[in-house]
N, C-alpha and C positions, 0 to 999 in steps of 0.2 A: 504493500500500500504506500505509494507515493504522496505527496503534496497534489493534490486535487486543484490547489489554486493556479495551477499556469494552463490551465485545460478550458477551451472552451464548451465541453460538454458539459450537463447538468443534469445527474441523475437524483432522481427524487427517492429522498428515504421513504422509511416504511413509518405507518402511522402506529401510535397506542390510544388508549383512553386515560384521560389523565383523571385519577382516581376510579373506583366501581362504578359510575354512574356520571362523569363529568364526561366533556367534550370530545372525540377523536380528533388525535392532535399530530401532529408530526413527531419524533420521539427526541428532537430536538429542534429546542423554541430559540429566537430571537433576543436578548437584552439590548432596549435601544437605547438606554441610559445614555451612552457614552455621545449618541449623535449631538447632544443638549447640552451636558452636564459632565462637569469632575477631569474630562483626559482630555483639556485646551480646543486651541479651535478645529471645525468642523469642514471639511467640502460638501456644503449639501449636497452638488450633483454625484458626489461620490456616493454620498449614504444613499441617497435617491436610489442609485442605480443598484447599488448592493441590497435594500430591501425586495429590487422590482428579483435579483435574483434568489432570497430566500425564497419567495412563492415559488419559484419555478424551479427549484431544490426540495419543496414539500416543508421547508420551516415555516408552520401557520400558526402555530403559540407568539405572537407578538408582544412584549412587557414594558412596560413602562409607569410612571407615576407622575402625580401630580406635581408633585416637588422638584422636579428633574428639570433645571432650567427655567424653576418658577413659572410651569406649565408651558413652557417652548416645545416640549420634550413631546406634548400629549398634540399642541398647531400644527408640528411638524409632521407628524404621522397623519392627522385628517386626509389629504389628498390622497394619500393610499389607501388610505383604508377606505375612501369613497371609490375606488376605482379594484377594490380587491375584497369589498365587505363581506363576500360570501365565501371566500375561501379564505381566510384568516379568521386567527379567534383570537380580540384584544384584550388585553387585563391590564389591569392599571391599580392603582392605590393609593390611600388617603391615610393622613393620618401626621405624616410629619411638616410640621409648619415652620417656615421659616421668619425670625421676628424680624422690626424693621430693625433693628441694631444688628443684623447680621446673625443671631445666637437660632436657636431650634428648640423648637416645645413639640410637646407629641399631646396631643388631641382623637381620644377616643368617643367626646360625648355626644348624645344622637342628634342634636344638631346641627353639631358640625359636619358629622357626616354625611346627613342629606343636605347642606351645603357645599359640600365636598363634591360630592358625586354630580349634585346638577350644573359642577363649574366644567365635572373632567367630561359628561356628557358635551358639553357645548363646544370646550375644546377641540374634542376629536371628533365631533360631527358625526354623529351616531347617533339612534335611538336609544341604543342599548347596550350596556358593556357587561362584553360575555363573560369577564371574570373580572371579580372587586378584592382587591386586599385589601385587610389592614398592615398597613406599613410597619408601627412598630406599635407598644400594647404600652398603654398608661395602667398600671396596676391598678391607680385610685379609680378607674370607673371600673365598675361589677362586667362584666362576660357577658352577664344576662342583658343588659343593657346596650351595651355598645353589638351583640351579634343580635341582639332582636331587632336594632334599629337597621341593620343590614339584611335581615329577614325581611324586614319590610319592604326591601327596596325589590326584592327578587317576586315578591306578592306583587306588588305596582307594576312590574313589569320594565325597571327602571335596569335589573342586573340579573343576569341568568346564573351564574355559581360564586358562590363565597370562597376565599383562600384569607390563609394569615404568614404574619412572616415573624422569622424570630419568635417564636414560642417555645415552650415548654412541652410536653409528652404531654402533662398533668393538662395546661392550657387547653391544647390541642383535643384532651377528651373534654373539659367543662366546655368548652365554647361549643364541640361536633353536638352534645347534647340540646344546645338551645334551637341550632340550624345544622345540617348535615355540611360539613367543611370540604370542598373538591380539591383544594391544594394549598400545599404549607410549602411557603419562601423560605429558603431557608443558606446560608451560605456552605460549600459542601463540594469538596474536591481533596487530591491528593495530600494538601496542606492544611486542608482543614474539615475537623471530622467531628466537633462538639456537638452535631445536631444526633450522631450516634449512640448519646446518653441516653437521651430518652423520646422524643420527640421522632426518632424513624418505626422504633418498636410500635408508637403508639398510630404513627400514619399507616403503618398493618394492618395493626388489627382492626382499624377504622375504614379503611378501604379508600385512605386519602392519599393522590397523589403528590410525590415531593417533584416541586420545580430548585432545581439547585442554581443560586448566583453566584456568581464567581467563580466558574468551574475549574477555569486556567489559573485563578490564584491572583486575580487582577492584572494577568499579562505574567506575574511572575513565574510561571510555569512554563513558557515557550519560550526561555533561557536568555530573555533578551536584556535582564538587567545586573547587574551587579551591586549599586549603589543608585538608586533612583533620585538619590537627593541629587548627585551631580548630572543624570545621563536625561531628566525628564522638564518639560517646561516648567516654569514660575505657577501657572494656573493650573496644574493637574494636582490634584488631592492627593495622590499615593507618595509626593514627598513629604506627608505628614503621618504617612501610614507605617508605623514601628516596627512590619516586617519588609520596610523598603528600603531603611537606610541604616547606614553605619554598619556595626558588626553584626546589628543581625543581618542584614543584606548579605554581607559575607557569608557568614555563617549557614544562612540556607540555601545560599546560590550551591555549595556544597552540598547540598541534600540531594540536589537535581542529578549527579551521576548516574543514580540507576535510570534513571527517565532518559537521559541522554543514551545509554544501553541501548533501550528497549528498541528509542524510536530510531537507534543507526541498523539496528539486527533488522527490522522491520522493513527499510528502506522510509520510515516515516517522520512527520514535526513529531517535536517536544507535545505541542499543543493538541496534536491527535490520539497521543497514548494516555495524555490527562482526561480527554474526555474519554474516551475510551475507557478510561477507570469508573468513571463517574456513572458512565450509561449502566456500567455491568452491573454496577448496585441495586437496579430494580432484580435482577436473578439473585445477586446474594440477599438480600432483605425478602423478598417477594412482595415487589409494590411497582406503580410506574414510578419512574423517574424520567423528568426530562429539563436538561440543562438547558440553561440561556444564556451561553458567550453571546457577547458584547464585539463587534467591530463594525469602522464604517468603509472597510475596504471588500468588495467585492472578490477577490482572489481567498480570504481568509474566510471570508463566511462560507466558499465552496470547500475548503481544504479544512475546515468547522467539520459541516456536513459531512464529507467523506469518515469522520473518524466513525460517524457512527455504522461502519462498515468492519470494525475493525473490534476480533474478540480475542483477547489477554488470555495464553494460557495461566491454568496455577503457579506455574512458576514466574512466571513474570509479574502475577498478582503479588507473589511474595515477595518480590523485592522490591512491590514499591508500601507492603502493608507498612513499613516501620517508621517512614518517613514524616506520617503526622505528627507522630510523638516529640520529636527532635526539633520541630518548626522552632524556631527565635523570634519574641515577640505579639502581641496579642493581634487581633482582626482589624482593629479598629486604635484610635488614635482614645477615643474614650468608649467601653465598654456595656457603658450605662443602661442603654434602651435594647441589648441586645441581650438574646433566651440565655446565654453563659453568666451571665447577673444577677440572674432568675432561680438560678440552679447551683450555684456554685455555694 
């Protein structure tokens, strides 16, 4: 298995159902985060054209939020998705606010939510948005509360399947009982595996699927950084992210050997044996899984897709099982709003 991305063919994966009863989806979705938001400036005709080829590769889980670019993120997807509404299925999500002094409050109460929702509706020019997260979970509003006002919306007719992100196992069953939950966000790749405590067990027996973000590790994974503080723009977010720079940078760039192994044995990227790991997770768990890489380059989103062609034997599995252990550094720059807070 080669780099998929210098090829102008475009063969279309194979589809799942994301969770027992949610959507038929392609087995890997879309993050459009990055077109908006966090990794500097954008080529729209690039991103433009790199969505028009997720469709015609079979990536129809589409993701995005409100927050993303202070709703740029949700503008910029409208024209596509008025031009592709029936074969794609948009999710989006509410919850994290940005203040005007720049700082973040997270807002669970109902509503905000249906204010939330009727901003991302108008946004992205829709009726109806196939899948609603909650972004990240204010502890102080009750479950029953914040997922009955999301029940609501799916009664109205305003949102076809609930998801949540960063939760808890515990979470993830109080909330399934108020409204049945189609898929839990959750961050989840080679480098990072806390959602493994509790929160995969519990998307089993529930029959919820996981959408994993960050599958590549925020790019760290397809070997391209060493110190992100020196090698990345002034505006991109992962020079404040603690497993990007200084000696943890060093230190897990070192992790990546066995992945470098796998994907020269292979003839394949760093970036296609990561996901590759990530896909095989719905067979070792027994659930769907479907990752959402993030790119606005049309050659990566193909060479994306091709990985999910590509199955690890157990020994290959084994050598990259030890690697999350060893990571330097936590997820995030503060910790706070995320399920490892929750749990720890």
């Amino acid at each position: 298995m080669g780099d998929a991305g210098g090829s102008n063919a475009i063969e279309a994966i194979r589809k799942t159902r994301l969770g027992s009863e949610g959507p038929l989806v392609g087995v890997q979705g879309f993050g459009a985060m990055g077109i908006s938001f966090a990794y500097g400036q954008t080529d729209d005709a690039a991103a433009r054209d790199t969505l028009e080829a997720a469709v015609k590769a079979g990536v129809t889980l589409i993701d995005t939020a409100d927050m993303y670019g202070a709703g740029r993120n949700e503008e910029f997807l409208a024209p596509f998705l008025a031009a592709h509404r029936d074969e794609v299925t948009i999710a989006t999500k509410y919850a994290n606010v940005v203040l005007p002094d720049g700082g973040r409050a997270v807002r669970n109460d109902p509503a905000y939510i249906r204010q939330a929702v009727e901003g991302s509706l108008r946004r992205l020019g829709v009726d109806v948005i196939d899948l609603y997260y909650m972004h990240r979970r204010d502890p102080a509003v009750p479950f029953a509360e914040s997922v009955g006002a999301m029940a609501d919306l799916v009664r109205e007719g305003k949102v076809r399947y609930l998801g949540l992100s960063e939760v808890t196992g515990d979470e993830l069953r109080e909330a399934h009982a108020v409204h049945p939950i189609t898929a839990l966000q959750s961050e989840w790749s080679v480098f990072s595996r806390s959602v493994e405590r509790s929160a995969v067990g519990a998307a089993a027996e529930l029959g919820v699927g996981i959408v994993p973000y960050s599958p590549l590790g925020r790019g760290f994974l397809t070997g391209a950084f060493t110190d992100a503080g020196k090698e990345l723009p002034e505006d991109d977010f992962r020079r404040s992210q603690p497993r990007f720079t200084g000696e943890n940078a060093k230190a897990n760039a070192a992790l990546l050997a066995p992945l470098q192994k796998i994907a020269a044995d292979r003839g394949a990227t760093m970036a296609q044996i990561a996901l590759a790991w990530v896909q095989q997770r719905a067979e070792v768990h027994g659930l769907s899984v479907v990752p959402i890489p993030g790119t606005r380059k049309r050659g990566r989103l193909l060479e994306n897709a091709a990985a999910t062609r590509i199955t690890l034997t157990d020994g290959e599995l084994a050598l990259l099982e030890p690697i999350a252990a060893q990571v330097a550094g936590d997820r995030y720059a503060s910790m706070a709003s995320t399920a490892d807070a929750r749990e720890a």
